[in-house]
Structures are given as structure tokens and as C-alpha cells.
N, C-alpha and C positions, 0 to 999 in steps of 0.2 A: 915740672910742677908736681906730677903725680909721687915720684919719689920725697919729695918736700913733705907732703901730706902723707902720706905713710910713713916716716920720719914720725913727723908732728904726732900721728896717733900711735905711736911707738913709746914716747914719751909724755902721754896723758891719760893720768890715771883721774877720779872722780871720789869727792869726799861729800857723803850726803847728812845732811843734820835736819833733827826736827825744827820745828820754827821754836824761838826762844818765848817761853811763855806760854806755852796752849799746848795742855792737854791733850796728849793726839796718843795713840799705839799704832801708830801706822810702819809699817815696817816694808822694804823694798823686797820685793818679791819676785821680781823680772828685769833685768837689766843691772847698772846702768849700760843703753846700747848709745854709742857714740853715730852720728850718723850727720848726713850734708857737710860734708866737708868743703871747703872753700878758703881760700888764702886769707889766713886771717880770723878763722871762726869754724864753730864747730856744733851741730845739733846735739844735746843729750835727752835721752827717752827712757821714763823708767816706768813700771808699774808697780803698784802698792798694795800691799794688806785692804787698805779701806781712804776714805778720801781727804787730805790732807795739803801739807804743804812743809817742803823738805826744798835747802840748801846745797846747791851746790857750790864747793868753795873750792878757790884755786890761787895758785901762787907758783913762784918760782921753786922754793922749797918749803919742807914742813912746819918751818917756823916763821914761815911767809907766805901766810895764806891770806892776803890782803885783798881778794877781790872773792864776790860770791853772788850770785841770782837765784831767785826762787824758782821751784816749779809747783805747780799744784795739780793734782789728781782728786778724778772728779768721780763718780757713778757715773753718769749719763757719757764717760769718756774708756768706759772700761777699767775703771782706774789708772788709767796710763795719763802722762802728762809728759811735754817736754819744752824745753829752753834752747835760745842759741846763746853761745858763749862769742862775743866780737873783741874786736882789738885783740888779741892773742897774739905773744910773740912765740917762737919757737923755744920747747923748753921748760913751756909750765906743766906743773904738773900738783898731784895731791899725793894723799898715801893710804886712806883706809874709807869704807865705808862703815855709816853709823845707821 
């Protein structure tokens, strides 16, 4: 199983977007750290310029980035905020941060 997940995070990279519509300069500053790994899902953890709420989006390939969740980073959080990603098949992945 351990090799499976090291595979898996071998092949997942993290595409971060502001939210659509609001005014933010929030900009990632630490991270993204990938973390809780488990069959099937995967924690991501980032820190931010200032508090916001940033996209993570993911797909198969780059012209297939059909799935996405928010995170939001807060003050009273450090600016840090994070998500789990579920249902995940082996293989997805993104390609740049924003």
C-alpha cells in the first residue's frame, strides 16, 4: 500500500486559483504541502500572503481539470488553510500554480 501512495504522490502535482469574482491579492507563500495520505485521498496545506480563498483543481490531464475544492486561509489560522481531496484515482494530477 505504501508504495501505491508514493506512486500516487509522485504523480500529483496542485493547481491553485483565486476564487472567481473577489478581489483578493492573496498570493501562496508556503506550500502547496500534500499530507494524510490514504487510499483514495490526500490532505493539501498551503499558507497565504493574507486571508482568502484559493482552488484547488485537479484532473486527469491539463485539459482535464474537471474537479476542484476550495480552501480558505484565515488570520486567526496563520494564514494556513487546508482540504482533503477524496475519490481520487491513481494518476491525476494538475500542472502549474497560480
Amino acid at each position: 500500500m505504501e508504495s501505491n501512495l508514493l506512486r500516487f504522490v509522485g504523480y500529483f502535482l496542485i493547481l491553485l486559483l483565486q476564487a472567481p469574482g473577489v478581489a483578493q491579492n492573496v498570493e501562496v507563500t508556503y506550500g502547496p504541502i500534500l499530507r494524510k495520505m490514504a487510499d483514495g485521498g490526500i490532505g493539501v496545506w498551503i499558507r497565504t500572503s493574507g486571508a482568502g480563498t484559493l482552488y484547488v483543481k485537479y484532473g486527469p490531464n491539463e485539459r482535464q481539470l474537471s474537479d476542484s475544492v476550495a480552501i480558505s486561509t484565515r488570520t486567526g489560522y496563520d494564514l494556513t488553510g487546508w482540504t482533503r481531496l477524496s475519490n481520487l484515482k491513481s494518476n491525476k494530477r494538475c500542472f502549474s500554480i497560480q
